[in-house]
N, C-alpha and C positions, 0 to 999 in steps of 0.2 A: 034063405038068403040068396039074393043076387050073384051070379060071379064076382061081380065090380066088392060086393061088401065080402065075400070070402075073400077075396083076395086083401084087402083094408085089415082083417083080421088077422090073417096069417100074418102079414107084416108088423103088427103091433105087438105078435105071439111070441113073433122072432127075437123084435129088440128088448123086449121081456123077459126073453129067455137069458138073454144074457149080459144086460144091465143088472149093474147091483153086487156084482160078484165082489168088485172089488172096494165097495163104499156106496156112493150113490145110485140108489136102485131108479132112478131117474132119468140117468146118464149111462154112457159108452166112455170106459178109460181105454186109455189106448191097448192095454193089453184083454180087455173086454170086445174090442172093435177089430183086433188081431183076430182074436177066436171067431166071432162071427164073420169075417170074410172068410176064413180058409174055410169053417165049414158049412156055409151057405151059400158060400159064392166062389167056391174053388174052382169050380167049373167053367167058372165063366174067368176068373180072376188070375188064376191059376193056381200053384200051390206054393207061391213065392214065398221066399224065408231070406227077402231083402228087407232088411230093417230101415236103410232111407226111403224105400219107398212107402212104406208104412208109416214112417213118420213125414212124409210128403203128403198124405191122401189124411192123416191124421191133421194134418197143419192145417189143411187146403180147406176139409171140413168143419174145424171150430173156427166156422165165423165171430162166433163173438169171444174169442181168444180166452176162455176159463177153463182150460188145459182138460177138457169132455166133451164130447161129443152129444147132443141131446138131442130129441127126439127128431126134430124138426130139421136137425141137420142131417140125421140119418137118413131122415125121406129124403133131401134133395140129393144124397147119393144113389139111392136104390132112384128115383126117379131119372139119374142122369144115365146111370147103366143099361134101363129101362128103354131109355130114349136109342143109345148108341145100341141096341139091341133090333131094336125095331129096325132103324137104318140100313144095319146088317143085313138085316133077313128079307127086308122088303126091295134092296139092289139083287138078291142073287136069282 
């Protein structure tokens, strides 16, 4: 495999891992989306145990407002981080 498709994979590995935990193995509840930020993205995210901003970035993500998060809105968050990442690293 490619870098480009290991990396495709890992990501579909991730929200796999931890979809479904609490009902729809399809989707991200907000307490399924808590667990995957702190321990996949703490590093970058930090190790916040602010509950409005959690439910800020949970709001901000279900675009289509059915109180879950699903796949497609999980990419455009890991895509946006992704993005302000790059920015980061490519001014210093």
């Amino acid at each position: 495999m490619s870098d480009i498709q290991k990396g495709m994979a890992m990501l579909i590995a991730a929200f796999h891992k931890y979809s479904g935990k609490e009902g729809d193995k399809t989707t991200l509840s907000k307490g399924e989306l808590k667990d995957l930020l702190t321990a996949e993205l703490g590093d970058i995210l930090g190790k916040s145990q602010d509950k409005a901003a959690l439910d800020k970035i949970f709001k901000d993500l279900d675009a289509n407002a059915d109180g879950s998060v699903d796949f497609q809105e999980y990419v455009t968050l890991i895509a946006c981080i992704t993005m302000l990442c790059n920015e980061f690293f490519t001014k210093k």
